[in-house]
C-alpha positions as CSV (number, residue, x, y, z in Angstrom):
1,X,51.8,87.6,57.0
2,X,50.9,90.9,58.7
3,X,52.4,94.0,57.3
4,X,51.7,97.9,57.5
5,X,48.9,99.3,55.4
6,X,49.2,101.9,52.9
7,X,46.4,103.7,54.5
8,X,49.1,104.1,57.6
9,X,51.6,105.3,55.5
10,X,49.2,108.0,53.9
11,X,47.7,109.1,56.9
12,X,51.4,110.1,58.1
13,X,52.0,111.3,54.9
14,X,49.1,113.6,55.1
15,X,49.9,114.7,58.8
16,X,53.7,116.0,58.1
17,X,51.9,118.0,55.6
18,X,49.3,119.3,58.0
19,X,51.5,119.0,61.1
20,X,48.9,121.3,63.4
21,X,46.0,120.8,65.8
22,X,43.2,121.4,63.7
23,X,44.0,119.0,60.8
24,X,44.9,116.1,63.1
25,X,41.1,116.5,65.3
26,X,39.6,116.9,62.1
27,X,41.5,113.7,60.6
28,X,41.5,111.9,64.2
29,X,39.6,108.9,62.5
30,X,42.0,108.1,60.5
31,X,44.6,108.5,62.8
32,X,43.0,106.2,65.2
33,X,42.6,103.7,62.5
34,X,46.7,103.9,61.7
35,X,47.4,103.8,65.4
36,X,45.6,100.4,65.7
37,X,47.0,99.5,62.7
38,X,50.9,99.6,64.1
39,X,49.6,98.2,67.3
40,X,48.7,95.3,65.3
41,X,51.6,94.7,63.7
42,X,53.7,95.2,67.1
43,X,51.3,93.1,68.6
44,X,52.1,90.3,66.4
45,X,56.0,90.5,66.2
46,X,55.5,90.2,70.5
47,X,53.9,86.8,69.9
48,X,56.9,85.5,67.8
49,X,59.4,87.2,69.8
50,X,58.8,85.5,73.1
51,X,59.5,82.1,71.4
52,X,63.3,83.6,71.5
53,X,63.3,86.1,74.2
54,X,61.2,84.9,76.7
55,X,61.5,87.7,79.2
56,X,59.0,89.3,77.1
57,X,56.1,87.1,78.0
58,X,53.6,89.4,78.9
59,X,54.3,92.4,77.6
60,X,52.0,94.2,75.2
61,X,52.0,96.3,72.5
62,X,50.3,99.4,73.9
63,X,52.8,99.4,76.7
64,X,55.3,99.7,73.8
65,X,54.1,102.2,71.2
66,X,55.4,105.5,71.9
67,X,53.0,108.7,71.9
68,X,52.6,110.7,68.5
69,X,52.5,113.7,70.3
70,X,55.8,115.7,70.5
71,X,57.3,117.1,73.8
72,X,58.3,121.5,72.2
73,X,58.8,122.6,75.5
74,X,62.6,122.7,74.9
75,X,62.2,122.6,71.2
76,X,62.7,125.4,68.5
77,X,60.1,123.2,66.4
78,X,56.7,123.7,67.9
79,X,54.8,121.2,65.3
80,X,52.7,119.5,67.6
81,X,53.2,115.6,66.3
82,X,55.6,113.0,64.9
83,X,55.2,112.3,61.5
84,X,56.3,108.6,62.0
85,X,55.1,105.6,64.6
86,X,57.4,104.1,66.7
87,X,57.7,101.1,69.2
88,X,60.3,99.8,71.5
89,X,59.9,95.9,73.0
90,X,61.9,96.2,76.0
91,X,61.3,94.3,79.5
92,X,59.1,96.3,80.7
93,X,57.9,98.3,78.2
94,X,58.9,101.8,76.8
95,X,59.7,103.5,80.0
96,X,62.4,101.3,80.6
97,X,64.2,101.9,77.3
98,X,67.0,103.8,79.4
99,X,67.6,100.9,81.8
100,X,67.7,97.7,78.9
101,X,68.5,97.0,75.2
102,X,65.8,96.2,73.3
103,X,64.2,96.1,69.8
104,X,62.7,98.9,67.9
105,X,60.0,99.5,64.7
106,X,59.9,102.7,63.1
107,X,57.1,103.6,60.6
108,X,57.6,106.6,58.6
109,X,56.9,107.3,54.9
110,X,59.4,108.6,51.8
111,X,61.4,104.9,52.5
112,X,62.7,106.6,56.3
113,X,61.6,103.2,58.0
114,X,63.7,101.4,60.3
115,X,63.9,98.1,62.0
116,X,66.7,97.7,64.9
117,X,67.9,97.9,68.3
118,X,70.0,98.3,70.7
119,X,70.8,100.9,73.3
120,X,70.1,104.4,72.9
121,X,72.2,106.7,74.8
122,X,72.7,104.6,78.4
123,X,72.8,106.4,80.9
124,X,76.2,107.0,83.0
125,X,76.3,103.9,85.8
126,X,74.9,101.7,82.3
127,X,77.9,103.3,80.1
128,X,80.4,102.9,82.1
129,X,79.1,99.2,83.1
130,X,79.7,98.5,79.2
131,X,82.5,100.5,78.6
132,X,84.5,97.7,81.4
133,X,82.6,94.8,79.3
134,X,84.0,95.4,76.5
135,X,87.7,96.3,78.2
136,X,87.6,92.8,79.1
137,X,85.5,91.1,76.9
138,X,85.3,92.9,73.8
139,X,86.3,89.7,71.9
140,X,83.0,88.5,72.5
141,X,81.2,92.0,70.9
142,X,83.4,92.0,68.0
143,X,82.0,88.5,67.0
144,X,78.7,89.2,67.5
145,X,78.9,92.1,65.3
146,X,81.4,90.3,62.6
147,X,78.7,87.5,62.7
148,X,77.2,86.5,59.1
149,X,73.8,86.8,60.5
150,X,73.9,90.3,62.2
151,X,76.5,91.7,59.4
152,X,74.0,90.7,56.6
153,X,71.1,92.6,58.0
154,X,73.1,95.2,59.8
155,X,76.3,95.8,58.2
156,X,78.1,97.3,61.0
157,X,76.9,99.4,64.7
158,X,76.3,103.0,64.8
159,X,75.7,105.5,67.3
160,X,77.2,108.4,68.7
161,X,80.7,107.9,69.4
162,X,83.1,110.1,71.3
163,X,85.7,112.0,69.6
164,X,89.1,111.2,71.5
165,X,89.1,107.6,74.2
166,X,87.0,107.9,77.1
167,X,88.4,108.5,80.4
168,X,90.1,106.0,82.0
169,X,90.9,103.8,78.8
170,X,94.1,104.4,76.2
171,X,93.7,105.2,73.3
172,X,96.1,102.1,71.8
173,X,93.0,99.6,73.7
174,X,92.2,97.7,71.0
175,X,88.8,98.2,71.4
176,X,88.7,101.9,71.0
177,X,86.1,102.4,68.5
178,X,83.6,100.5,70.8
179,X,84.5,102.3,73.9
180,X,84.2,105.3,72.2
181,X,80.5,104.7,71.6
182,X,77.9,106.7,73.3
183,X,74.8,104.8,72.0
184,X,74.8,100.8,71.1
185,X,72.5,100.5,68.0
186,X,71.9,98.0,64.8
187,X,69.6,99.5,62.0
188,X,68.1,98.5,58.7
189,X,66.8,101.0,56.6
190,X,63.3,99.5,55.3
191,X,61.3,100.6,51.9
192,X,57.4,101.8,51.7
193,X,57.3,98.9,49.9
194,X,58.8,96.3,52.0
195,X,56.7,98.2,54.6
196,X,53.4,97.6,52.6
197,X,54.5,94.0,51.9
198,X,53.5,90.8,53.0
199,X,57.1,90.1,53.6
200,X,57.6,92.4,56.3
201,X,57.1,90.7,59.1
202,X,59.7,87.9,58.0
203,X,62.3,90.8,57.1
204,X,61.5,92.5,60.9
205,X,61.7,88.6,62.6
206,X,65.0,88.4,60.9
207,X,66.4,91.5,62.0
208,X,65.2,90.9,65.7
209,X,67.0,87.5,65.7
210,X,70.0,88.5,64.1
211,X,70.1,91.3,66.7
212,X,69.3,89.2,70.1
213,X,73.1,88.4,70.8
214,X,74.0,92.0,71.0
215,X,71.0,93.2,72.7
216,X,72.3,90.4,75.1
217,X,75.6,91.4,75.8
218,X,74.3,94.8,76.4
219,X,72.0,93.9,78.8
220,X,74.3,91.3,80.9
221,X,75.6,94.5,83.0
């Protein structure tokens, strides 16, 4: 099965320690290589996915990958690029990661990958869409996160949460802790290893299943 090569993991590797223009033109060979490598590997997860999530059909992996170059416009660190790869499969592609739940591969070495999903930071109209789900049907989130599928790969959801109960709700709702949430997300911390291996496509298809259901009930507002 298709996996991530080491080469990929070296070449990023190699760039956060030579995080600056010269390095990465001189090295761009490489980094073309480790680009089609990922691109690759997304490519492939798309053609299993859509046997599940069919709304996918269609999309492909370059409208998914997300540029290596950083945006330090408003940033007090002026490296120039990411030191990891990532990719969000969501209807649509990339661009609309702020309108949809979707799935997400993150490439970076020192064991700092991550397979997951979700949604990260809706935006208000979304939000507040979700946080009156789960006021009235937040029977049907808890189950989908206590499920033994999503609770063995997952464990639990994280995200930035509020401190105190959003407006509007009490604090004795006894969904609280999900209201509270600022960002919807499911992660799995992955190994270089499991990276490298050729059981990481299996280990990234199980995660994406398990995670379906709540990438659902997100996206039914």
């Amino acid at each position: 099965m298709k996996s991530i090569n080491k080469s990929t993991l070296k070449f990023l590797s190699d760039l956060k320690s030579n995080n600056y223009r010269d390095w990465f033109q001189q090295n761009r060979m490489s980094y073309e290589e480790a680009l089609s490598d990922f691109k690759s590997f997304i490519k492939v997860l798309l053609e299993d996915i859509i046997t599940f999530d069919p709304i996918l059909e269609g999309l492909e992996a370059k409208n998914c990958v997300y540029r290596i170059y950083r945006d330090i416009r408003f940033s007090p660190d002026k490296t120039p690029y990411k030191s990891h790869m990532g990719a969000v499969i969501v209807r649509g592609g990339r661009n609309n990661a702020g309108r949809y739940a979707g799935y997400y591969v993150h490439i970076e070495p020192g064991d700092k990958s991550i397979i997951g999903g979700g949604a990260y930071m809706p935006p208000s109209p979304w939000l507040s869409a979700l946080r009156e789900k789960i006021a009235g049907e937040g029977e049907g989130l808890v189950e989908i996160i206590n499920n033994r599928e999503f609770a063995g790969v997952f464990g639990t959801i994280g995200g930035e949460k509020l401190k105190s109960a959003p407006r509007g709700y009490l604090k004795d709702n006894p969904y609280i802790e999900l209201l509270k949430h600022k960002s919807f997300l499911a992660s799995r911390t992955v190994t270089d290893r499991e990276v490298t291996s050729g059981d990481f496509f299996n280990i990234t298809m199980q995660a994406f299943k398990a995670i379906k259901p709540f990438n659902d009930f997100l996206n039914e507002y």
